[in-house]
VOMIFI-864963 format. One record per residue (C-alpha): x, y, z; residue number from 1. Coordinates in steps of 0.25 Angstrom, whole numbers, plus 5000, padded with zeros to 4 digits. Example, Ala and Ser with C-alpha at 12.3 -4.5 7.8 and 13.67 -1.06 7.14 Angstrom:
residues 2
[r [5049,4982,5031],1]
[r [5055,4996,5029],2]
***
This chain:
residues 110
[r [4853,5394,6219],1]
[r [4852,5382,6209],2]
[r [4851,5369,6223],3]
[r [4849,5360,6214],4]
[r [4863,5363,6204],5]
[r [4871,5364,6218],6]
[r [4866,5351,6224],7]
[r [4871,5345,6211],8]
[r [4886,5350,6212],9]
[r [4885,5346,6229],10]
[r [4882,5332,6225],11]
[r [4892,5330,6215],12]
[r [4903,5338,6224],13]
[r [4898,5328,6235],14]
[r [4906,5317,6231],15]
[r [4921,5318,6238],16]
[r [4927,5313,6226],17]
[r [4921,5323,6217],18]
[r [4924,5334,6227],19]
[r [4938,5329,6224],20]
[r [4935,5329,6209],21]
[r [4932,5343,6211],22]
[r [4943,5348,6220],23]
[r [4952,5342,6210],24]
[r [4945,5351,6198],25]
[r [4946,5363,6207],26]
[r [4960,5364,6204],27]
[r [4960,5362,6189],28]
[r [4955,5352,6177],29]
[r [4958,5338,6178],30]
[r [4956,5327,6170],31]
[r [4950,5314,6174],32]
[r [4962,5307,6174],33]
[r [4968,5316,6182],34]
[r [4955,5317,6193],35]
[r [4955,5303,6194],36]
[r [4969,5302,6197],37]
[r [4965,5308,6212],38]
[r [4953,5297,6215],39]
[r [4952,5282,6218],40]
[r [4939,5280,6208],41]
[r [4940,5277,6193],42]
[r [4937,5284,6180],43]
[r [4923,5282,6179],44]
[r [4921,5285,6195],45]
[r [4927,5298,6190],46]
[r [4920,5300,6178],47]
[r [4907,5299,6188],48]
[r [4912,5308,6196],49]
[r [4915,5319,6187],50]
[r [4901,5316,6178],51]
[r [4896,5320,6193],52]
[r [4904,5333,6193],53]
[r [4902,5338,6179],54]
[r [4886,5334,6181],55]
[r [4885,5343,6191],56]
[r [4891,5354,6186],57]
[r [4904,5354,6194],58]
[r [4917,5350,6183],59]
[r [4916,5350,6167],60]
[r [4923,5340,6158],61]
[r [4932,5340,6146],62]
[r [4936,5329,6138],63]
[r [4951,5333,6132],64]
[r [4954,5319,6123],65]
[r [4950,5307,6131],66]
[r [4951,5313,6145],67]
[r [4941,5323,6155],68]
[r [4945,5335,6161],69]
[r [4938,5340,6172],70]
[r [4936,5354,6178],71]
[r [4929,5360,6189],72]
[r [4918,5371,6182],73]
[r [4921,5384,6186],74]
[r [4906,5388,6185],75]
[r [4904,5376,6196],76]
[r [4913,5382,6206],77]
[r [4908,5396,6204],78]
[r [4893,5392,6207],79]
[r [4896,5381,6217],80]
[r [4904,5392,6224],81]
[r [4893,5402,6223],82]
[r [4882,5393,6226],83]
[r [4888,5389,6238],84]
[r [4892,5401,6245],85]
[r [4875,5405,6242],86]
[r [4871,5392,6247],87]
[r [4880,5395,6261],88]
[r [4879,5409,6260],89]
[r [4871,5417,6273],90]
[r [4871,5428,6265],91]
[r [4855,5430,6265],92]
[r [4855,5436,6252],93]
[r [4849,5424,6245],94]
[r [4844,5417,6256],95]
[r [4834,5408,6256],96]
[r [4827,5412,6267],97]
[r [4824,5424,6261],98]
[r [4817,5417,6249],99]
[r [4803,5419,6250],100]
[r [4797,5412,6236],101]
[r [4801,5397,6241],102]
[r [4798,5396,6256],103]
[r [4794,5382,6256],104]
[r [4804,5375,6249],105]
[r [4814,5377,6238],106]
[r [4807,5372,6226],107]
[r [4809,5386,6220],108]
[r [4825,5387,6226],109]
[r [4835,5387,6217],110]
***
């Protein structure tokens, strides 16, 4: 499991307004106008917030003429999805416990 990669995407999704951000995409691809409309920031707040997203691996841009549309990446749902449920599982089969090349930290953990 790649901590580093999924502590990137919990600290950008920590924000409550990019949460929203997200939410929002989760239902289809909007542009920035159109994300805006639902917040109380301004464009350039926006645009740092989705430069945050995208950084991170989260949304993907388009440029159609003079406008950005914004959508949610597939690929980040799926591997969010899956890396949670093996981070949360109790399943034992990939336990860490039962690691026995790194126990005395987790230089090696990935």
């Amino acid at each position: 499991m790649d901590y580093e990669k999924i502590s990137l995407v919990l600290k950008a999704m920590a924000d409550p307004k990019r949460m929203k951000i997200i939410d929002l995409l989760s239902y289809n691809s909007m542009c920035a106008c159109d994300v805006l409309k639902h917040f109380d920031f301004t464009q350039p707040t926006l645009s740092h917030h989705m430069k945050v997203l995208e950084s991170a691996g989260i949304v993907a841009v388009s440029k159609q003429s003079q406008w950005h549309h914004y959508t949610l990446r597939e690929e980040f749902v799926k591997d969010f999805m899956n890396s949670m449920v093996h981070l949360l599982s109790d399943s034992g089969e990939d336990c860490l416990c039962q690691n026995t090349k790194d126990t005395k930290g987790d230089s090696d953990i990935k």
